[in-house]
C-alpha positions as CSV (number, residue, x, y, z in Angstrom):
1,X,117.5,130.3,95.3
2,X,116.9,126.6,95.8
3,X,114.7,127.5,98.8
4,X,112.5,129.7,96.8
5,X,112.1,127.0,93.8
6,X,111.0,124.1,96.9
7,X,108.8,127.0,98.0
8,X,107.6,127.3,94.7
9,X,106.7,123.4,93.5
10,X,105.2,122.6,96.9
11,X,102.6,125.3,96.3
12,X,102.3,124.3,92.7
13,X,101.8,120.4,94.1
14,X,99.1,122.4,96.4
15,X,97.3,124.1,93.4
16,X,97.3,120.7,91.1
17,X,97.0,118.3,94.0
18,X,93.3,116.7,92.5
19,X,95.3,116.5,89.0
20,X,98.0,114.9,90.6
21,X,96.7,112.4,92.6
22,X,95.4,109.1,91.5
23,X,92.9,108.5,93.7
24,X,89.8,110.6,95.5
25,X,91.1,111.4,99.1
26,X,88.4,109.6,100.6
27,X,88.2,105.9,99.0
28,X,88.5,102.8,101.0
29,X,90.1,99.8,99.3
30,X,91.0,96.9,101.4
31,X,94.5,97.2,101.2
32,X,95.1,98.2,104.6
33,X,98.6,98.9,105.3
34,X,99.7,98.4,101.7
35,X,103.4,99.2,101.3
36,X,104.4,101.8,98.6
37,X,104.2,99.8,95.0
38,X,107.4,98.8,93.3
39,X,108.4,100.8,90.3
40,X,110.8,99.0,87.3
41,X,111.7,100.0,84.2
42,X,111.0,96.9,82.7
43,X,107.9,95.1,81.3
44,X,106.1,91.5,81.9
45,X,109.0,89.6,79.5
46,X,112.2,91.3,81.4
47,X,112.8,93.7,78.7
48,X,114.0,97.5,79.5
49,X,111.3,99.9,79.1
50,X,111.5,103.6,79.4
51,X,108.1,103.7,80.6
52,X,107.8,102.8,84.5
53,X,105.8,99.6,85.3
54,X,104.5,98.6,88.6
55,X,103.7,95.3,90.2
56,X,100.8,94.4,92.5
57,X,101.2,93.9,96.1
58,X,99.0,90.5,97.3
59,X,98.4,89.7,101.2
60,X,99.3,87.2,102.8
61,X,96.4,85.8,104.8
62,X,99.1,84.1,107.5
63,X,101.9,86.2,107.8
64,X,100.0,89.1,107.3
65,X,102.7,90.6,104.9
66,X,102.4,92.2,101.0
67,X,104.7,90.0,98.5
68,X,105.2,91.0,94.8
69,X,102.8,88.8,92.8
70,X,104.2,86.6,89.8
71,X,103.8,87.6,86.4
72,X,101.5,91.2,87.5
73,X,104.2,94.0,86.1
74,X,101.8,96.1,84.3
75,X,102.0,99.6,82.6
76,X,101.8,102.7,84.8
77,X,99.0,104.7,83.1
78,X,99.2,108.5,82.3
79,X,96.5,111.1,81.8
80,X,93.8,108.8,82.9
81,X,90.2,109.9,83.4
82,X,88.8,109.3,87.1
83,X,86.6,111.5,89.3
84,X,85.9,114.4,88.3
85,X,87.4,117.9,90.4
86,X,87.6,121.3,89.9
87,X,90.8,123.1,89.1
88,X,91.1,126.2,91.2
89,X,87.8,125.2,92.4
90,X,86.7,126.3,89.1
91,X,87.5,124.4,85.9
92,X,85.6,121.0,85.9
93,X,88.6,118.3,85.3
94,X,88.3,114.5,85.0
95,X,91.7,114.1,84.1
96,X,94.4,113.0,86.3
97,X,98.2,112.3,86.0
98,X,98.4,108.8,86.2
99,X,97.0,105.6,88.0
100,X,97.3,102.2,88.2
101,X,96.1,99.3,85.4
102,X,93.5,96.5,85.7
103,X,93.4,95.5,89.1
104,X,97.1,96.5,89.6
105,X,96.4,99.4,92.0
106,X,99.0,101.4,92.0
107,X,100.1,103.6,95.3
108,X,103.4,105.6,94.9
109,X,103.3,105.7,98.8
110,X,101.0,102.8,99.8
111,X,98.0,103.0,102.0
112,X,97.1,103.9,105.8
113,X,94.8,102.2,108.2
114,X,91.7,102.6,106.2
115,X,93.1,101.8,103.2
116,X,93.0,104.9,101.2
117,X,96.1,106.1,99.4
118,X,98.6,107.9,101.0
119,X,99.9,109.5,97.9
120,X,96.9,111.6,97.2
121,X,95.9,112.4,101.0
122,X,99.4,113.9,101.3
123,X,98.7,115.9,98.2
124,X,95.2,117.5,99.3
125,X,96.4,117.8,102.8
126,X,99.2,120.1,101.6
127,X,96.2,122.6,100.4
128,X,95.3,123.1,103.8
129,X,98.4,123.2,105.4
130,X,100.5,125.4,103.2
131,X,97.6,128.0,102.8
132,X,97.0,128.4,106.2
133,X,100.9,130.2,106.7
134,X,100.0,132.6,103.7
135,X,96.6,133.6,104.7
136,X,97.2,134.0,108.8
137,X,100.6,135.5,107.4
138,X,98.7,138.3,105.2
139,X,96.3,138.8,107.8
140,X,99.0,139.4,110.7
141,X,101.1,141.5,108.3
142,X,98.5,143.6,107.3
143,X,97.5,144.3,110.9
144,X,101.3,144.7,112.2
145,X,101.9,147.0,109.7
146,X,99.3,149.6,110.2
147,X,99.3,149.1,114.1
148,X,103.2,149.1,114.5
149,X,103.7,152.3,111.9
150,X,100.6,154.6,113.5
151,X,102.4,153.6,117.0
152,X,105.4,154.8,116.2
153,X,104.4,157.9,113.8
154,X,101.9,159.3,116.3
155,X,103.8,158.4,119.3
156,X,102.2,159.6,122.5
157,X,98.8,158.5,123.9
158,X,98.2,156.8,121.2
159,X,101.3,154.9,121.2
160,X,100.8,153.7,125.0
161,X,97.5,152.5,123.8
162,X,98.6,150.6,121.1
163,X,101.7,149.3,122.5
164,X,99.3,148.2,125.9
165,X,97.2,146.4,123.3
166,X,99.9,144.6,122.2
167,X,101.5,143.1,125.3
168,X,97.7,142.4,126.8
169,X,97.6,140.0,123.0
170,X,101.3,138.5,123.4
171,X,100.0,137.2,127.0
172,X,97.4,135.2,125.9
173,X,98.4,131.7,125.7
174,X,97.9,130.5,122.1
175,X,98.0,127.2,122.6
176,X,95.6,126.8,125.4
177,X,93.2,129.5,123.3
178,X,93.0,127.0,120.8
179,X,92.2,123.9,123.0
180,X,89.5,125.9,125.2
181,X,88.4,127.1,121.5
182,X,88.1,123.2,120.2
183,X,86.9,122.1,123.4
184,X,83.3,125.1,122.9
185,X,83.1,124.0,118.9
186,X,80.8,121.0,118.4
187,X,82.3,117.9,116.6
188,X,80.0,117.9,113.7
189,X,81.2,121.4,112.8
190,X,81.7,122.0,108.9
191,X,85.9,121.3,108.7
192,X,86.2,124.7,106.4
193,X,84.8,126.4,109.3
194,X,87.1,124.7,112.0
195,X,90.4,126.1,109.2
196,X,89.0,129.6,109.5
197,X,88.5,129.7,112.9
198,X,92.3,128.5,113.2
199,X,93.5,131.2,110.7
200,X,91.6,133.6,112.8
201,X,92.9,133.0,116.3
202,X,96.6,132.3,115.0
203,X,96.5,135.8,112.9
204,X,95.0,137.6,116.4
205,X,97.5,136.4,118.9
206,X,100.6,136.7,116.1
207,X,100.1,140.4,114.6
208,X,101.4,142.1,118.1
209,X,104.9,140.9,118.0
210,X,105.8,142.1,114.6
211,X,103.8,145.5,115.6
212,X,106.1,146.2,118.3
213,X,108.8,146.1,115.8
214,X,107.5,147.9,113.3
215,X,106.2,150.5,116.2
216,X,110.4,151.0,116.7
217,X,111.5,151.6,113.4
218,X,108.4,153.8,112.9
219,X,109.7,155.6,115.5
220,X,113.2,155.9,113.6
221,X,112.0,156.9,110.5
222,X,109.6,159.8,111.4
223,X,112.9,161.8,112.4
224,X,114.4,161.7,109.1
225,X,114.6,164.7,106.9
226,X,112.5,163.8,104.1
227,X,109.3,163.2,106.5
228,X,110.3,166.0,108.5
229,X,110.2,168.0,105.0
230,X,106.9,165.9,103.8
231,X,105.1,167.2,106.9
232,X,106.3,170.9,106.7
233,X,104.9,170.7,103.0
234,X,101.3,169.9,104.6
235,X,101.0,166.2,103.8
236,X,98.6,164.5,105.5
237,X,99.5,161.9,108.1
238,X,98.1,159.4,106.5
239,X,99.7,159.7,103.3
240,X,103.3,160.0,105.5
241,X,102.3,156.7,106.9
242,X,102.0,155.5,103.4
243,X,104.7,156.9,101.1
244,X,107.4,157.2,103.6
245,X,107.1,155.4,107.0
246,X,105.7,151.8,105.7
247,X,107.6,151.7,103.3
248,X,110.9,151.5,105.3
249,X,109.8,149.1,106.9
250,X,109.0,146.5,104.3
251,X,112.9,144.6,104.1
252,X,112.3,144.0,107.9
253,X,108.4,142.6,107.6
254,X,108.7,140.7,104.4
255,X,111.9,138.7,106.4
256,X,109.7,138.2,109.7
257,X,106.5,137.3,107.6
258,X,108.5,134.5,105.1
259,X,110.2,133.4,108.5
260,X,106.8,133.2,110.4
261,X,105.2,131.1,108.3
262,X,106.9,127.7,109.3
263,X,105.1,128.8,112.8
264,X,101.9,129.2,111.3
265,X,102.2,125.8,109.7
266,X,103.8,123.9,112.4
267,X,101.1,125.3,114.7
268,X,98.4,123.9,112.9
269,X,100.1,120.5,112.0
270,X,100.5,120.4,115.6
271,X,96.8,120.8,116.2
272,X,95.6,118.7,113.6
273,X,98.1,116.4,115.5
274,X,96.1,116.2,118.4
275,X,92.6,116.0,117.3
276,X,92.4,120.1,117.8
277,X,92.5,121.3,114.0
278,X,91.3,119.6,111.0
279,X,89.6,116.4,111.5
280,X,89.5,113.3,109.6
281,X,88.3,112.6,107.0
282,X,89.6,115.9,105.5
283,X,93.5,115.5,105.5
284,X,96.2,118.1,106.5
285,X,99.9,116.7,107.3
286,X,98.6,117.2,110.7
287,X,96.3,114.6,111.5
288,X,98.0,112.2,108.9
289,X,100.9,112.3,110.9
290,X,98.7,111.4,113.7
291,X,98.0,107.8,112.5
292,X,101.7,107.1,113.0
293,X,102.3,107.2,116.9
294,X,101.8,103.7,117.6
295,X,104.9,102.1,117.9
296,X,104.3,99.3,115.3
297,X,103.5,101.8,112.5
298,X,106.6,103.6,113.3
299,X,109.1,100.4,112.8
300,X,107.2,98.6,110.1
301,X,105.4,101.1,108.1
302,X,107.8,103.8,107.4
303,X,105.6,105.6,104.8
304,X,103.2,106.7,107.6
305,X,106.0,109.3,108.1
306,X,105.8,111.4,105.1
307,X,103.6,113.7,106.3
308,X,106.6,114.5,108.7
309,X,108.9,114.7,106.2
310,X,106.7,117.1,104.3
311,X,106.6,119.4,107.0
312,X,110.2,119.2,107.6
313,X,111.0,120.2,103.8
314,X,108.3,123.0,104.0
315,X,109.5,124.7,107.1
316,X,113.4,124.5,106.6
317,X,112.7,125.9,102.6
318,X,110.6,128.5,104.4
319,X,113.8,129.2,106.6
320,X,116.2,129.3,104.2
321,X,114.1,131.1,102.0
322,X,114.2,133.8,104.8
323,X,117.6,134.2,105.4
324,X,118.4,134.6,101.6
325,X,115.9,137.7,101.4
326,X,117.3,138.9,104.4
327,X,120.7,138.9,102.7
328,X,119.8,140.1,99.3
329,X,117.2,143.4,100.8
330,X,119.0,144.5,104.2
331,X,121.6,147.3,103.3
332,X,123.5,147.1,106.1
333,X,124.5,143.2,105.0
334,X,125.6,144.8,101.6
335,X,128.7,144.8,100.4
């Protein structure tokens, strides 16, 4: 239960990320570095305040270091109007959640090397990388299922045919697919087309491993009485497949697909990661995460690593989340 409500705000953070984030996920300040802003619950004379105030950050020029300015606690703001976004990619918006006040800039989880907030980059990169699991997910399900459950209905030639199919796709090296894939694609190329082309080749090499599956309970099913008696009737195959043999297979394929898509997500993190995936300047946890590999950054500016921290949430919620619907739909684990 407390997977599935984690599950559940980090794709609503995904849906209102433009609304929630205070700044666009492009814009350059030259706060390089900046460390995430202080937050108090006081204002400029010391008095307690339910609303939050923040304080600005000033470099130093020698030590290179942000310090809390004197007498800068401002407001935090909420409901401000900024650039304007589209809500579902449909509703024109200029409103966003909060922001910062004068020149007080305000970064929940300061800035990276370019100086653009972290906060809000974390926020659209989570579009990217939490859709990619649903969509590859859908695609591979839809693909397992009707492969898998004609394997093991039909049985026969048909089944070694399938079944060949399958173990010719689970030997293709996914990983070095990709990298031959990113190594043919030009760098230039449009980044919505580079996260189709990801979704594609993940959802082609991941549909065979759940179709052998399927394929075996298929094969378990088609023995029972009621599609024994559904066939004698005259039913047509087809509509065996669909009333009586898919469906017994759902507990086991809505398990495998909730715990497959940490892979899915982890996969392209891990590209992204590498310069493989999603490029810069469009973010995905992946190649945020990348700026933090230097050994400096890891030591002195811990909020680099969020991204990480992010994936780690999403993909343990994911597994738990799993393991609970295993629980509450397998009969067998009944009591």
């Amino acid at each position: 239960m407390v997977a599935g409500a984690v599950v559940i705000l980090l794709y609503l953070m995904a849906i209102l990320a433009n609304f929630l984030s205070p700044y666009p996920m492009t814009e350059r300040s030259d706060r390089v570095y900046q460390p995430p802003s202080p937050i108090v619950f006081h204002d400029a004379r010391g008095r307690f305040s339910l609303l939050p105030h923040t304080e600005r950050l000033d470099l130093d020029i020698e030590s290179q270091e942000y310090h809390v300015a004197r007498d800068s606690i401002t407001p935090i703001r909420f409901f401000v109007r900024g650039e304007e976004y589209r809500l579902l990619g449909i509703l024109p918006l200029r409103t966003h959640l909060f922001g910062g006040q004068g020149d007080t800039a305000f970064h929940p989880l300061g800035t990276d090397t370019e100086g653009r907030d972290v906060f809000s980059r974390l926020l659209v990169g989570s579009q990217i990388s939490l859709s990619i699991g649903i969509i590859a997910i859908c695609i591979t399900f839809s693909i397992g299922l009707l492969i898998g459950g004609a394997a093991g209905y039909f049985g026969g030639a048909i089944d070694n045919v399938l079944m060949r199919l399958c173990e010719v796709i689970q030997s293709i090296p996914t990983f070095y697919l990709l990298i031959a894939l990113a190594g043919l694609l030009p760098p230039t190329l449009d980044p919505r087309l580079t996260f189709l082309l990801i979704i594609v080749i993940l959802s082609f090499v991941g549909w065979a491993g759940l179709a052998r599956v399927i394929r075996g309970i298929s094969l378990a099913t088609r023995e029972l009485e009621y599609v024994q008696a559904a066939r004698a009737l005259g039913v047509s195959d087809f509509n065996i497949i669909r009333r009586h043999i898919l469906p017994g297979t759902f507990t086991y394929a809505t398990v495998s697909a909730t715990l497959a898509i940490p892979g899915y997500i982890l996969a392209e993190s891990g590209l992204s990661f590498l310069g493989l995936g999603i490029k810069i300047p469009v973010p995905s946890w992946g190649n945020m995460l990348s700026a933090a590999q230097d050994l400096e950054v890891l030591t002195s500016k811990f909020w680099m690593l969020t991204p990480g921290l992010m994936i780690f949430i999403t993909v343990l919620a994911f597994n738990f989340l799993g393991d609970g619907l295993r629980d509450a739909l397998d009969p067998k684990l009944r009591r």
